[in-house]
N, C-alpha and C positions, 0 to 999 in steps of 0.2 A: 096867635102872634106869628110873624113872620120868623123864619127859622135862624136862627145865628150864623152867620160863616167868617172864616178867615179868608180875606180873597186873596189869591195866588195867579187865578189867569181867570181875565173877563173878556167877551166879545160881547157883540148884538147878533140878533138875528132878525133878518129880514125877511120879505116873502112879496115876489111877482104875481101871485094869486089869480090876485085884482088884476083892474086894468092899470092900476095905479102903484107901484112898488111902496109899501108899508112897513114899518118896522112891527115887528111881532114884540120884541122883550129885551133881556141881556139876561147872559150867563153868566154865573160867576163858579169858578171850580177850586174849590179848598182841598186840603188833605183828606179830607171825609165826606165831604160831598158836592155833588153840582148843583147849581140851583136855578131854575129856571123863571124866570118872573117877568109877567106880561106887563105889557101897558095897557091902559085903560082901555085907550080907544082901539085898542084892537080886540080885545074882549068884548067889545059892545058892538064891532062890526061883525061877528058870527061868524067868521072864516077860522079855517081847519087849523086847529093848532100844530105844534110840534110833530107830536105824536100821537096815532089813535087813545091811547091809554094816557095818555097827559092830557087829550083833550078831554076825556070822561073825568079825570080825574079834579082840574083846574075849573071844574061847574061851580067848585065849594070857595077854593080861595084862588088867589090871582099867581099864586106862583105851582111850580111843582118840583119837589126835591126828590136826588136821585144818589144814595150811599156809593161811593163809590170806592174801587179794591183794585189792588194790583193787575188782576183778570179784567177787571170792567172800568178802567179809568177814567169815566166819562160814559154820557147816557146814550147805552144804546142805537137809539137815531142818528148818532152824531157817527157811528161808524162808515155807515153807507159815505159817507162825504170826505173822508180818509182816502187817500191812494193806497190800493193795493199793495202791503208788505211782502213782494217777492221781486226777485232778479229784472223779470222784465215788465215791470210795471212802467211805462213813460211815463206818467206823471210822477210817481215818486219819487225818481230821479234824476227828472227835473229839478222838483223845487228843493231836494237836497245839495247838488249843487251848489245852488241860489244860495240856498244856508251858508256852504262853506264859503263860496265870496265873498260873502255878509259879515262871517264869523270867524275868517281866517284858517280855521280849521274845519275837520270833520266832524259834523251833525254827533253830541253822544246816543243813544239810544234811550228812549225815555219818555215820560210825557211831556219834559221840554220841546220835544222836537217835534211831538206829535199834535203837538198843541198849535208850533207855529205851519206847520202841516194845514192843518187844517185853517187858519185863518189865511191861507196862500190858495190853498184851491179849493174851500168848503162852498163853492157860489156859482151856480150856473150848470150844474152835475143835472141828475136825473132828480126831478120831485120839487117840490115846493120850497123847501128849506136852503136861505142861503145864510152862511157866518160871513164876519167882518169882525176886524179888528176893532172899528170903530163906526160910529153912523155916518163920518165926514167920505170913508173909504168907502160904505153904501153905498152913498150918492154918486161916488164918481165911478162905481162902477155900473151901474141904473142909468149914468147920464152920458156912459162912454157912446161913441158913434162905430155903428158896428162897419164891417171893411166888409162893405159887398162885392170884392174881385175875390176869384174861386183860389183857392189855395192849388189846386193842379188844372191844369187843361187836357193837359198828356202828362197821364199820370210818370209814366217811362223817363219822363225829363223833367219831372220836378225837384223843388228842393223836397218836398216831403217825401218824395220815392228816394230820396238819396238817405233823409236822415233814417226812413224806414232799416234801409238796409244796412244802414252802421249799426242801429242799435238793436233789431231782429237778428239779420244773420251774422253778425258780429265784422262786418265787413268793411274793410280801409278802401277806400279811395285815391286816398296821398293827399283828398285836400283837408282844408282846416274841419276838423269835428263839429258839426252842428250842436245847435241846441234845440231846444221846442219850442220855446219862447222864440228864438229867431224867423222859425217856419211858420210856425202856427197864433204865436202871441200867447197870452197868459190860457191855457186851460184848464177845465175843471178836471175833478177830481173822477179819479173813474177805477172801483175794485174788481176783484176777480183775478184769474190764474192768469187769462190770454190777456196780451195787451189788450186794450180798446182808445178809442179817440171818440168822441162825442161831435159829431159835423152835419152838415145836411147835402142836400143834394136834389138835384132836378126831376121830379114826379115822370115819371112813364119813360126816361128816358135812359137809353142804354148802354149808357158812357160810364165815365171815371173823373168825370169832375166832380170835387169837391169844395162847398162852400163853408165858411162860420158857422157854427152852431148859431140855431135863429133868423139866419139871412129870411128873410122877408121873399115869401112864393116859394119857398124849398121846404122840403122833405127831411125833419129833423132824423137823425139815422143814429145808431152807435155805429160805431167800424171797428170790427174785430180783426184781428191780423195775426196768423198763424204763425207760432214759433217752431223752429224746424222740429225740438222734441218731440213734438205733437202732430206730425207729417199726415194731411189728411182729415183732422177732426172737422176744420169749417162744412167740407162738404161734407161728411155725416151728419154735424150740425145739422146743415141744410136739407139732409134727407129726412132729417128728424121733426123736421118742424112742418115739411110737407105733409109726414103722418098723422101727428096732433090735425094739423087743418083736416084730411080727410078725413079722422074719427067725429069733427065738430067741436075742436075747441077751439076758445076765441086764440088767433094765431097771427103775428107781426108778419106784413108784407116783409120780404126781405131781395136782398140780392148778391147771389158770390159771383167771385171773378178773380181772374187770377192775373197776375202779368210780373211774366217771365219767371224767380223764382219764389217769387210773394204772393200769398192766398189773401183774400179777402171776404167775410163776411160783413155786409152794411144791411143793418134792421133796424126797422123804420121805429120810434120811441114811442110809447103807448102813454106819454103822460107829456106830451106835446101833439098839436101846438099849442093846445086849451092845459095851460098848466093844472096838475092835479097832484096830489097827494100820494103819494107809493110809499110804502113799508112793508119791510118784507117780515114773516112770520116771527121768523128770530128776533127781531129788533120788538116786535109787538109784545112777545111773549117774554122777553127779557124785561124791558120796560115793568111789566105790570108783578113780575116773581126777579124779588132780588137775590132768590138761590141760584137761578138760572146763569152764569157767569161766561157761558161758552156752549157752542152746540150740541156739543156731546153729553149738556146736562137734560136732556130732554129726550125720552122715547118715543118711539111711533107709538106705543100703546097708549100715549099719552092724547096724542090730537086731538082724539075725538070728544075729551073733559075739555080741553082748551076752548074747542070751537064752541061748543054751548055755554060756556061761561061769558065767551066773546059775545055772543048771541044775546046775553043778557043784559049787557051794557050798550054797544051800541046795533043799527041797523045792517044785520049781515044778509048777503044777497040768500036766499032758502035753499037754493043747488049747490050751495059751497060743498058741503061734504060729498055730494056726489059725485062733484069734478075734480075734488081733490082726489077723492078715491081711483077716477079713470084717469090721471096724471100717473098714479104711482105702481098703474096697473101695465100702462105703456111704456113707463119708466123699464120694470122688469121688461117687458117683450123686448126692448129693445137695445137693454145694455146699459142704460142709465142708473150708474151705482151712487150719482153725484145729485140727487135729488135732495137737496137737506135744505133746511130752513133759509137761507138766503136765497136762493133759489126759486122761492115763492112766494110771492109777496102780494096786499090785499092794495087797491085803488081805490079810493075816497074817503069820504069821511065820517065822523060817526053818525051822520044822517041818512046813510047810504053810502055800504060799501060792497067789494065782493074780489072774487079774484084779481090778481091782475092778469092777461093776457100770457101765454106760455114765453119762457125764454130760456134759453143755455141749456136745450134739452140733449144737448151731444151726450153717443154712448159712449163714455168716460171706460167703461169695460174693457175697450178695445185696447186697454195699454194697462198690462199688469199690477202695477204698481197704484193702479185706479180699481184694480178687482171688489167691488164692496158690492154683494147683494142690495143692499138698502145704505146714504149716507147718513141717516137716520138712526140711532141704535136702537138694536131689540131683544127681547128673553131669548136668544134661540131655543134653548134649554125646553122651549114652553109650546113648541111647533113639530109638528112632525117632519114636514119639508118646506122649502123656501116658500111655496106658493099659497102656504096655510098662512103665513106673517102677512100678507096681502089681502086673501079675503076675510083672516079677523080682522084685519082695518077695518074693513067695507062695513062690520057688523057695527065696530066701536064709531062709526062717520052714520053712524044710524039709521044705513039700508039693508032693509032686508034682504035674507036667502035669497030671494025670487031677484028683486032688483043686482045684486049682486056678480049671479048667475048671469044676467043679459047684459050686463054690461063689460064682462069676462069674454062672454061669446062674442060681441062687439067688436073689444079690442082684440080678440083671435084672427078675425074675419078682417079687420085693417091690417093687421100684421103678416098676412098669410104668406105675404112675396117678400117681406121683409128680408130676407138671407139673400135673395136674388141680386134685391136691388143694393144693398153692402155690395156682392160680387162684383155691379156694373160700377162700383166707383172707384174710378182709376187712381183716386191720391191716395189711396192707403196701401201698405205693402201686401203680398198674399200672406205672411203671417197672420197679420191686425185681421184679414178679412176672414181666416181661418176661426180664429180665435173670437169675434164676434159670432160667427155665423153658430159656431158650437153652444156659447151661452143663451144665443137665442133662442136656439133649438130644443137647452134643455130644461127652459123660462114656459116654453110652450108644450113642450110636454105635460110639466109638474102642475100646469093650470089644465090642461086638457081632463088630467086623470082628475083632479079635486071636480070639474064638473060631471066626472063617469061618475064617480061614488057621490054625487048629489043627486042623479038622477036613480038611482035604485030606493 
């Protein structure tokens, strides 16, 4: 039997998939739970449900329910399509606004507001999944005409350079305060610490114009944009994802740039333009263990049961655990304490899936307040030093010693100039480059010695 609920807030949801925009189902979210229920004909056209674990789950009946808590008020998936709850999120400060001219007042805190949060910018984001209030508001957002003039030409004199710099470096002009809606028109939804914007932009070319997300012959991109706290991170980002590529992991074209005192990172989106499915571990793993309520309820010593349970349900690429393992191996070499479940996310779907391509590998180390060995938690208690948490990974991702070893000495041998090249990058202070270069340094020690005492 279909399961009982009291409805309190419903949408649809939709999906671009196809070539043809489909509705998937409607939600309905009570005091105790969400419900997800498909429509017929989408269940009969064999395209990727919600979620990987709603789609294994939804073989048996046509909906899937999801208990939901104070901590998890809504199913998992539905997070990623949420704007980022901090300070300088643009989107969420956008469409709080929105709220209060709507409402007179200030948005309370709640899942009132997170509710209409998400039926404002849940559509058009990174992945397959888009919310609607209703199916009338699908269509006319499926049947909107996209505005193929570039949002900047020169970036130095647009309206987007100006709204940047009011709401990045907190900076007045004298004239009227923009909005984002004004510059950019309604945007999706996009989380994370750094702002980002979702746009595209011209393939090989070396500019700073930007176009819509989707404009037709462009380069779907995120645009990261550095907030002063963080003086510097984009170009480590950038140094960081040059290293992933040269160790051989799959790794997003990208591009920084800077102009005048705004940084810019634009990387190119791994789940455009052939729309595909992205979830990231947390949201998988949450989904399928309703103990799971938050990231810190999950240990690294955990993964490796994870992934072979996932293994058992649907088609995971065979090298997951290996690449997982050399992510979290570079992670350490290089300062990255911010490696935790959102952060890494599987592409396709349960007929085939597998990593997705590396992103946000910035070393988070470089600013105290981000000092975390692993974002991940683990037994310390159970290690003799940092570099033992690591290759027990390797053993519980179920490569051996041998394999291990060569993929340690691997990432040694990529990392080698690692300190140098921190040195050569001008946007960070000589503290930050201090203080990475030290944890680097004693990242590759504590691996160096675990391979002396494996070779005796």
């Amino acid at each position: 039997m279909r399961p009982a609920a009291l409805p309190h807030y419903t949408a649809v949801v939709w999906t671009a998939i196809s070539d043809t925009p489909q509705k998937m189902g409607t939600l309905v979210l009570s005091d105790e739970r969400m419900v997800m229920t498909y429509d017929e004909d989408y269940l009969a056209s064999g395209l990727p449900r919600m979620s990987l674990i709603d789609d294994v789950a939804t073989e048996v009946a046509p909906f899937f329910e999801y208990p939901v808590t104070e901590r998890m008020p809504m199913l998992p998936r539905l997070r990623a399509l949420l704007p980022g709850n901090n300070p300088r999120n643009l989107q969420r400060a956008h469409y709080l606004k929105a709220l209060q001219r709507k409402m007179g007042t200030p948005p309370a805190k709640g899942i009132d507001t997170e509710w209409a949060l998400l039926l404002m910018g849940g559509h058009g984001g990174v992945g397959h999944v888009d919310v609607f209030q209703d199916d009338r508001a699908a269509l006319a957002w499926y049947g909107r005409e996209i505005n193929l003039r570039p949002f900047t030409e020169n970036m130095g004199r647009s309206e987007l350079w100006r709204f940047l710099r009011e709401q990045i470096l907190d900076e007045s002009n004298g004239l009227t305060p923009h909005d984002l809606r004004d510059v950019m028109g309604n945007t999706p939804s996009v989380g994370g610490m750094i702002p980002k914007l979702l746009v595209s932009r011209d393939a090989g070319r070396d500019d700073t114009t930007l176009y819509p997300p989707g404009s037709p012959g462009k380069v779907d991109v995120l645009l990261k944009i550095e907030p002063p706290e963080y003086q510097g991170l984009l170009a480590l980002e950038a140094l960081c994802l040059d290293i992933h590529r040269e160790h051989g992991l799959d790794t997003p074209g990208y591009r920084y740039f800077e102009q005048e005192d705004l940084r810019f990172l634009a990387v190119e989106r791994f789940d455009r333009p052939i729309i595909q499915p992205v979830e990231s571990l947390f949201s998988m793993i949450a989904t399928g263990d309703h103990q799971v309520q938050g990231m810190g309820d999950v240990m690294l010593e955990d993964l490796g049961g994870i992934l072979r349970r996932l293994a058992q349900v649907v088609e995971l690429a065979p090298d997951t655990g290996t690449e997982l393992f050399q992510r979290f191996i570079l992670a350490y070499l290089t300062g990255n304490g911010d490696l935790h479940l959102e952060n890494l996310s599987l592409l396709g779907g349960k007929n085939g899936c597998r990593l997705a391509p590396v992103y946000d590998p910035a070393p988070m180390r470089a600013w105290a307040r981000h000092d975390l060995v692993s974002a991940i938690g683990y037994d310390a208690q159970s290690y003799p030093d940092e570099a033992s948490v690591f290759v027990e990974l390797g053993g519980a991702l179920g490569l051996s010693r041998t394999e291990i070893d060569a993929i340690v000495e691997q990432a040694l041998e990529t990392t080698r100039d690692y300190a140098v090249r921190v040195a050569d990058c001008t946007a960070i202070n000589d503290g930050q480059h201090q203080r990475l270069s030290t944890i680097a340094k004693a990242a590759k020690e504590t691996l160096q010695a675990q391979l002396r005492r494996t070779a005796k």
